[in-house]
N, C-alpha and C positions, 0 to 999 in steps of 0.2 A: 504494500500500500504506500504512495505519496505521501507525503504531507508536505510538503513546498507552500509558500505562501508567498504571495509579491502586498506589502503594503507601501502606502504613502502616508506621511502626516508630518506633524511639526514636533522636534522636540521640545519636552515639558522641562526640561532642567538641561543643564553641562552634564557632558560623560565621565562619568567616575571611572577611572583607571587606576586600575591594581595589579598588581604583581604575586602569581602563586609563589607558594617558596622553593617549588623549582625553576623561579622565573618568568615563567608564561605569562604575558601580558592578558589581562580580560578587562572588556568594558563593560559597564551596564549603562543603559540609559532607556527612557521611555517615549512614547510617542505618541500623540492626542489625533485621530481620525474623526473629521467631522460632517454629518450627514445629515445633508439640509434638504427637506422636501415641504411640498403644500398638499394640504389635506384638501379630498376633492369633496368633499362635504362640505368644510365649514370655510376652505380656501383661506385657513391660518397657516403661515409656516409653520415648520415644525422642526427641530432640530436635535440631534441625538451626538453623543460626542462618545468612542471608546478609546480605552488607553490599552495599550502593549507595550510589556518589561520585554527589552532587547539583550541580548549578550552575544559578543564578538571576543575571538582570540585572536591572539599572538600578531604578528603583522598588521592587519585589520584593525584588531581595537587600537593598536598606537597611532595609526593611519586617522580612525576616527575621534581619538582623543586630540588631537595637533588639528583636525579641520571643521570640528562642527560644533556649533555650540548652541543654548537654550534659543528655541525661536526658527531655527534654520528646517526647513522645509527638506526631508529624505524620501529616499524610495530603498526599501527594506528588502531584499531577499532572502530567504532562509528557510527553516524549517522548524515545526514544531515539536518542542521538549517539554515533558510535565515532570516535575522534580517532588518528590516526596520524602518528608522527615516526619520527629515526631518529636513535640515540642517537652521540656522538662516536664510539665505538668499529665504528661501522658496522652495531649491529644494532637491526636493524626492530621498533619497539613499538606497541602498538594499546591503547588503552581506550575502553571502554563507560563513558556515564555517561547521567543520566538530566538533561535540559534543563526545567526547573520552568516549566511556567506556571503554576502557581496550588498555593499550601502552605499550610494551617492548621495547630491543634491539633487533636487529637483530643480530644473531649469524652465518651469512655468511660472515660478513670480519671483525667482531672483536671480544673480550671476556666480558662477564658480571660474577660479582660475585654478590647472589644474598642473602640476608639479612631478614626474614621474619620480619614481624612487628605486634608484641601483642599490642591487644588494650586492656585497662583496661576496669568495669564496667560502670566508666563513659563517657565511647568514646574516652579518652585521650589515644596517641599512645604512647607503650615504644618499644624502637629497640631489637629486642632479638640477642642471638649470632646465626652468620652463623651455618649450619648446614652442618654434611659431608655428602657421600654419600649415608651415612644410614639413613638421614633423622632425627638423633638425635643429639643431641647441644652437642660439642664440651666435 
């Protein structure tokens, strides 16, 4: 079975970026999807807003911690993870969150400038220079 999901919306906060203690960069961050209709009844707007908890790894989330911040309009791809624990008090908790392979901006109501990123042989990233619109550095 699938579960892929493509959303769009605006984040609700700046991405928190942490470090497992093997290292591994993870972000979290959330995102407000807003769904605006008129009731053909009473021809009131109507509007319903949901939130989805994000989390991206290692490359990605530093990618998205260094370019997006509270406000900025994404388009989310990933997949669906439910995580389950069980809190001190002995009751059972469960969440949905959405596992990012791949997050942009969205380029419907604002601008991105977009910066490619060389990784060395050892996985370590260095920023290269913007490129124009020939695809070659500056």
């Amino acid at each position: 079975m699938d579960n892929s999901q493509a959303l769009v919306g605006r984040l609700t906060r700046d991405p928190e970026l942490r470090f497992t203690p093997s290292g591994d960069a993870v972000v979290n961050f959330s995102i407000a999807n807003n769904k605006r209709w008129q009731d053909r009844v009473t021809k009131e707007w109507k509007e319903q807003t949901s939130f989805f908890d994000i989390v991206a790894w290692r490359e990605l989330a530093e990618h998205i911690s260094d370019s997006l911040g509270k406000g900025n309009e994404v388009m989310v791809f990933g997949r669906l993870e439910q995580s389950t624990w069980e809190e001190q008090d002995g009751t059972k908790r469960s969440k949905v969150t959405i596992a990012a392979d791949h997050v942009g901006p969205s380029l419907r109501a604002q601008t991105a400038q977009v910066a490619k990123v060389e990784h060395t042989k050892t996985g370590e990233q260095a920023a290269a220079a913007p490129a124009d619109d020939s695809g070659e550095p500056f």
